[in-house]
C-alpha positions in Angstrom: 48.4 33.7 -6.3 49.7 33.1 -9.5 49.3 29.3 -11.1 50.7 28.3 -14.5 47.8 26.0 -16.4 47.8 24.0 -20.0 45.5 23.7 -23.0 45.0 23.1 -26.7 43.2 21.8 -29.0 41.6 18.2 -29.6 44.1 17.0 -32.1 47.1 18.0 -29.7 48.8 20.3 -32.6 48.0 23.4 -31.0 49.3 23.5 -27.1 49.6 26.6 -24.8 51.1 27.4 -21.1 49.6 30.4 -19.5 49.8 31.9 -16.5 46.3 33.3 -14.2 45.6 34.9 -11.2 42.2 34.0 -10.6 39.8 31.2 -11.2 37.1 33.6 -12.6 35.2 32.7 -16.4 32.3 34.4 -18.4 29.9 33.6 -21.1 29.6 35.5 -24.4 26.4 34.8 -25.4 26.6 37.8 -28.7 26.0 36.1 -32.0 29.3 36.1 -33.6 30.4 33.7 -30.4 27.7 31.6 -31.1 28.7 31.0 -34.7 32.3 31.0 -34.0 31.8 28.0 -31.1 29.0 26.4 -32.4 27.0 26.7 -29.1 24.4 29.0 -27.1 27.6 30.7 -25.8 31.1 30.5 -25.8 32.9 30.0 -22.6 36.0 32.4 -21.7 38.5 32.4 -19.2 40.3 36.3 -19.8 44.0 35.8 -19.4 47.4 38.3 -19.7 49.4 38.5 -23.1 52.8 38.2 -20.8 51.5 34.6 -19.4 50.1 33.1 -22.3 53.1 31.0 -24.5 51.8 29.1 -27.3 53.7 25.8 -28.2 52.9 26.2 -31.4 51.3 29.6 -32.8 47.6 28.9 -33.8 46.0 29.6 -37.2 43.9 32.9 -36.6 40.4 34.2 -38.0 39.6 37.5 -38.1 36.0 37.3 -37.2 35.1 41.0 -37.3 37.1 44.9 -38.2 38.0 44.8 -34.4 39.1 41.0 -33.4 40.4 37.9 -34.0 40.1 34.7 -32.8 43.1 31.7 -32.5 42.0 27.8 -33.7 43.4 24.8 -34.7 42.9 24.5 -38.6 43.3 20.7 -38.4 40.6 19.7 -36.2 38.5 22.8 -35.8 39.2 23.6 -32.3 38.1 27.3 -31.0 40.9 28.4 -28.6 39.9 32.1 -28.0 39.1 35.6 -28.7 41.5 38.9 -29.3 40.6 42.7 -30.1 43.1 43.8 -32.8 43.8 46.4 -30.5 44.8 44.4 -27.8 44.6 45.7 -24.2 47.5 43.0 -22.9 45.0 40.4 -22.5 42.8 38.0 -24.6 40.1 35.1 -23.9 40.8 31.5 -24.1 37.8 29.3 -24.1 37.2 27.2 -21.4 37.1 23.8 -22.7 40.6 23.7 -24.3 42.2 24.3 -20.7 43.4 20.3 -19.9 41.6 20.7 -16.6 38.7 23.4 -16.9 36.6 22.2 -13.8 38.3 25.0 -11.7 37.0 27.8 -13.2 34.0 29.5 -11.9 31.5 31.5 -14.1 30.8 35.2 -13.3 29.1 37.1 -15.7 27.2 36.9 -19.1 28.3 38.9 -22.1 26.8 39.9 -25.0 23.6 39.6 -23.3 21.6 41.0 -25.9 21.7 37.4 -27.8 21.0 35.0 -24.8 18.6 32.3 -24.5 17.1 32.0 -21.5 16.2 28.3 -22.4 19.9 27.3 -22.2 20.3 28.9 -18.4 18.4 27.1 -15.9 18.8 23.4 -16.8 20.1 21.7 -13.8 16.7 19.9 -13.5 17.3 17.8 -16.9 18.4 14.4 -16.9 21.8 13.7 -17.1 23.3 10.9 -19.3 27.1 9.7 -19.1 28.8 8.6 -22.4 29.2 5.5 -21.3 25.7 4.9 -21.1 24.5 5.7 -24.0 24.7 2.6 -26.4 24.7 4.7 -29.3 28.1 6.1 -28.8 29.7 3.5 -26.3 29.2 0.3 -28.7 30.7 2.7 -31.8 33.9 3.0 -29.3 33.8 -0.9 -28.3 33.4 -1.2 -32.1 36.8 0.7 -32.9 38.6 -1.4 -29.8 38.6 1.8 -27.2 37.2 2.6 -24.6 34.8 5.5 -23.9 36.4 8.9 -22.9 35.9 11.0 -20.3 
């Protein structure tokens, strides 16, 4: 069951079609997805070469001697992860899929750099955007309202 999904990056300059057989996601928690996302992990959906077409081809950083990884140079998005020696398939990350909630995580990666802190936090409060006055008055202050 084959279903064709979109993505890109914030700005919009960067768009993708690809095409996945499965709902399945991982983390990478190893330091150099850390750094390259910003975050305790970085959040992967693995996809085929073949089903992947790129609107408009992204600017690419080679991270390491054996991968690469696509983003938008304009507003900083990270769109993925590549070996060199590519294997037909590559990672996308998560968030810059138009609809990520489908996707289901199930592994961890790079295990060796994960912080157990960041795993179990279902307990914590949870705040909505639009109900934090910090942020939602500096959207009312530019005339929008507050995304989603």
């Amino acid at each position: 069951m084959s279903k064709t999904l979109t993505g890109g990056c914030q700005c919009g300059r960067i768009r993708y079609r690809v095409a996945i057989d499965n709902d399945e996601a991982y983390l990478c928690h190893c330091r150099m997805c850390q750094r390259a996302t910003g975050g305790f992990a970085a959040a992967f959906v693995q996809v085929p070469l073949a089903g992947l077409a790129w609107e408009r081809e992204p600017d690419w950083y080679r991270s390491s001697p054996i991968a690469h990884r696509p983003f938008c140079s304009t507003c900083g998005t990270p769109l993925g992860f590549a070996f060199l020696e590519t294997d037909g398939k590559m990672d996308l990350t998560v968030g810059s899929f138009d609809d990520p909630s489908g996707f289901v995580p199930i592994l961890h990666s790079g295990s060796e750099s994960l912080h157990e802190a960041w795993l179990d936090i279902a307990s914590l409060p949870r705040l909505y955007t639009k109900d934090i006055e910090s942020v939602a008055s500096r959207w009312k202050a530019a005339g929008k309202e507050v995304p989603e």
